[in-house]
N, C-alpha and C positions, 0 to 999 in steps of 0.2 A: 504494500500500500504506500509505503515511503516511497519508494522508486516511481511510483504513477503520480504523485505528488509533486516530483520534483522533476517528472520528466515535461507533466502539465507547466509548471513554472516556468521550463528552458523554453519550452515550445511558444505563451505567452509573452515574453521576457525579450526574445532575441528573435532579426528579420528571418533565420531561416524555416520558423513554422506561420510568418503569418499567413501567407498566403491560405495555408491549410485551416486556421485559424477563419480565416475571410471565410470562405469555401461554407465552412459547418455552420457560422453565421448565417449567410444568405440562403442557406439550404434549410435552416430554421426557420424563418420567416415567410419563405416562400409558401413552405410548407402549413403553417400558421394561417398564412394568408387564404390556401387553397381550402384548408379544413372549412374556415368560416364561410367562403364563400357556399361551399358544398352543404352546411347545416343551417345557413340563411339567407339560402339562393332565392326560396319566394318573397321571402321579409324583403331583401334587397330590387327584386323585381319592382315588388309592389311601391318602395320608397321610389323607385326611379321615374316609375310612371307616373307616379303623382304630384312627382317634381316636374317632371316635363307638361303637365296639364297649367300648374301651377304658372309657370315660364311662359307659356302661350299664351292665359291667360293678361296676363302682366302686359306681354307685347299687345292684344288687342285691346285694354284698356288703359292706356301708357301710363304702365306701372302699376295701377291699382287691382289687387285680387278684389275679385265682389262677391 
């Protein structure tokens, strides 16, 4: 457990792991990002459309929702 402690450290610490570093970040997130999409793909539908109603609205009553 020491050895994985301190190899995490070198790897953190010094340019020769960031890139691997970078890599497990963005593969985090991406991954994060696709979950959510995937468990609130209709929640997110439905906000979009009602944004873009919203927005239309607006343009044919310059600016004002009614």
């Amino acid at each position: 457990m020491k050895n994985v402690l301190n190899r995490a450290k070198f790897v953190c610490g010094g340019e020769e792991g960031a890139s691997n570093l970078e890599l497990v970040v963005w593969f985090s997130v991406v991954l994060a990002i696709a979950i959510v999409l995937i468990a609130f793909g209709g929640n997110v539908k439905d906000f979009m459309t009602g944004a873009n109603s919203d927005v239309d609205k607006m343009s044919k009553n310059s600016g004002k929702i009614k």
